[in-house]
N, C-alpha and C positions, 0 to 999 in steps of 0.2 A: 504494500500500500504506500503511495507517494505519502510524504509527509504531511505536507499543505491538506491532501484529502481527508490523511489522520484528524488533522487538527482542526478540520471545519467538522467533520463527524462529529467528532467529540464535544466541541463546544456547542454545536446543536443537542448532543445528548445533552449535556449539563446544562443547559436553559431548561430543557422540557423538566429535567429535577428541580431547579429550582423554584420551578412555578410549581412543582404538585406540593414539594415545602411549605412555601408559601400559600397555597389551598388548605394544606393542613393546620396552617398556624392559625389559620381564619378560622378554622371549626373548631379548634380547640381554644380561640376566643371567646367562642359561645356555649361554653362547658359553665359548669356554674364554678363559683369560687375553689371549692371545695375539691374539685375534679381537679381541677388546674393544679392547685395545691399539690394534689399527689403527682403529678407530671412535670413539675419545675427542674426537675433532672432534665428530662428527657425535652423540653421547652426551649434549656441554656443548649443543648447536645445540637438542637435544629437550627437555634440563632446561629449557631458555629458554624455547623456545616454550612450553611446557606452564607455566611462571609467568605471561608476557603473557596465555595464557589463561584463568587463573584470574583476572587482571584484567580482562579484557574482559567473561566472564560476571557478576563480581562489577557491573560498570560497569551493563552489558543490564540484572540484576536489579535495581538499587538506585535509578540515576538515568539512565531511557529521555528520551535527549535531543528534545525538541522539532524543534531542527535536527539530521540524522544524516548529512547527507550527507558532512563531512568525518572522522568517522567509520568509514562505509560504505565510502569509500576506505580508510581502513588496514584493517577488516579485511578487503577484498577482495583489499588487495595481502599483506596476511600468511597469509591462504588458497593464495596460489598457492605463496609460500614453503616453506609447512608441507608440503604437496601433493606440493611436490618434493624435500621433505629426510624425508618419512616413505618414500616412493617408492623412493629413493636408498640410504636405509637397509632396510627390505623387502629390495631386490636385494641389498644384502651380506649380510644375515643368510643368504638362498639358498644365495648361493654359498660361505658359513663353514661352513653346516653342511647336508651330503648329506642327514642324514636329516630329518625333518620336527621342527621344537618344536612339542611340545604346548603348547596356548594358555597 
């Protein structure tokens, strides 16, 4: 894979996660205090992510490295991360609230 196509892939992946982030942080705005409360881990875990990834895209856009491969490994390894702390929080928001959030 040319690099350049790497690095537009990719940063299109990571926009599409940033928005579902950002969906999720909206619905778990509208958790009631108490919910939230128990998710304040998991709350700071997504503000995070979702700043690395505004760096990561900013990086893709601006300076597509020549070499990506050690790159490639962090964000392969911080895909799985994200993967399993959006996942994780998904399941809580379920089980907080019986009825469905509207997006």
């Amino acid at each position: 894979m040319k690099v350049k196509d790497y690095c537009g892939s990719m940063e299109i992946e990571l926009t599409a996660w940033k928005a579902k982030l950002y969906d999720m942080i909206r619905k778990i705005d509208k958790l009631s205090s108490g919910d939230k409360e128990k998710m304040l881990g998991n709350i700071g875990d997504l503000h995070n992510i979702v700043t690395e990834l505004e760096d990561r895209i900013s990086e893709l856009k601006n300076e597509c490295p020549t070499e990506w491969s050690p790159q490639k490994k962090q964000i392969d390894n911080a895909h799985v991360d994200m993967r399993s702390k959006y996942e994780e929080t998904m399941d809580y928001i379920g089980k907080a609230s019986p009825v469905s959030i509207p997006g």
